[in-house]
C-alpha positions as CSV (number, residue, x, y, z in Angstrom):
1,X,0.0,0.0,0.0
2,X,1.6,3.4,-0.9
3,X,2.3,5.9,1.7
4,X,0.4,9.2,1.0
5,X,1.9,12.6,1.7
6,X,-1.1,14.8,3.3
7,X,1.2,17.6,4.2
8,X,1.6,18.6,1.0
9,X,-2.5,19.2,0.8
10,X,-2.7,20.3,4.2
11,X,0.8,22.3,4.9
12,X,1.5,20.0,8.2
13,X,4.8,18.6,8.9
14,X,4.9,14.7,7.8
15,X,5.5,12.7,10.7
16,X,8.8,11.1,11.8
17,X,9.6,7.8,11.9
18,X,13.5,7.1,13.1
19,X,12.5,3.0,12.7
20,X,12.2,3.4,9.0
21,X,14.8,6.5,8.4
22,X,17.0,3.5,10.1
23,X,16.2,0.9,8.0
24,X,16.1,3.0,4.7
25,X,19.7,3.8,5.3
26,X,20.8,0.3,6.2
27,X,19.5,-1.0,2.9
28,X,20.2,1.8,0.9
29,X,24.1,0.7,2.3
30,X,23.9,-2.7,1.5
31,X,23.9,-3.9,5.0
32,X,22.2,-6.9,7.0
33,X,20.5,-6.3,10.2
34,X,22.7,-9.4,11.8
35,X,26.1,-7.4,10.2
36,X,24.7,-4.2,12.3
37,X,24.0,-5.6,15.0
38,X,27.5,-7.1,15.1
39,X,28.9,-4.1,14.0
40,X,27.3,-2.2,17.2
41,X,28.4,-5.1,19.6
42,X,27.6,-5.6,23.0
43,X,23.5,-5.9,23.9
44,X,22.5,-5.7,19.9
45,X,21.2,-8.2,18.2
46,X,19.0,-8.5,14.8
47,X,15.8,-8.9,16.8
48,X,16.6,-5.2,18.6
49,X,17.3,-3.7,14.8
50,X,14.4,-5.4,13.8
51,X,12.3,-3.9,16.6
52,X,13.7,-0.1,16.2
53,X,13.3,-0.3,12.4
54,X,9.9,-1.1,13.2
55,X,9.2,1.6,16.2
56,X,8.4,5.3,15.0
57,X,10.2,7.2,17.7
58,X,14.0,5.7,18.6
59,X,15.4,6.9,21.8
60,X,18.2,9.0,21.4
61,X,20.8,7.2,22.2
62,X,20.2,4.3,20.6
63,X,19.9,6.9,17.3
64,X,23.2,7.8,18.4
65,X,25.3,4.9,18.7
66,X,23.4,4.1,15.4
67,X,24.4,7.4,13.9
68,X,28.1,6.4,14.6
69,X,28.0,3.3,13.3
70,X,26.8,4.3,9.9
71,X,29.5,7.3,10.2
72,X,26.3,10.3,9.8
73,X,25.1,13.0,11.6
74,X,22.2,12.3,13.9
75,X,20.0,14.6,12.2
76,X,20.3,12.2,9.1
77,X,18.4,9.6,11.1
78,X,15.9,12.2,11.9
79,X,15.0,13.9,9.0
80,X,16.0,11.4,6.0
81,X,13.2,11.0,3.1
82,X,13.6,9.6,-0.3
């Protein structure tokens, strides 16, 4: 099902959703969410990248150490649309 943009009929900001921002990223780098997780070590495992790629609003600093592991700005995470 295709994703309509309202705030382009009704001027309001489109919502945010760090899960997918996340996940767009990771694929559009060619990664695996069991090579992330490994990448990010200690408690992460595919099932938590599965699980914030599906959740709209990622704590902060789990955007962060995700931010560092992909080598961007947070903001990228935030704000990114294709």
């Amino acid at each position: 099902m295709e994703k309509t943009d309202f705030s382009k009929k009704t001027g309001a900001k489109p919502l945010i959703h760090h899960g997918e921002n996340i996940k767009r990223l990771r694929l559009l780098l060619g990664i695996q969410q069991k090579e992330m997780a490994e990448g990010l070590g200690g408690t992460w495992t595919q099932a938590k990248i599965s699980l914030i790629e599906s959740t709209a609003i990622v704590q902060k600093e789990f955007r962060q150490e995700i931010a560092r592991f992909f080598k961007v700005d947070i903001a990228l995470l935030n704000n990114f649309t294709v």
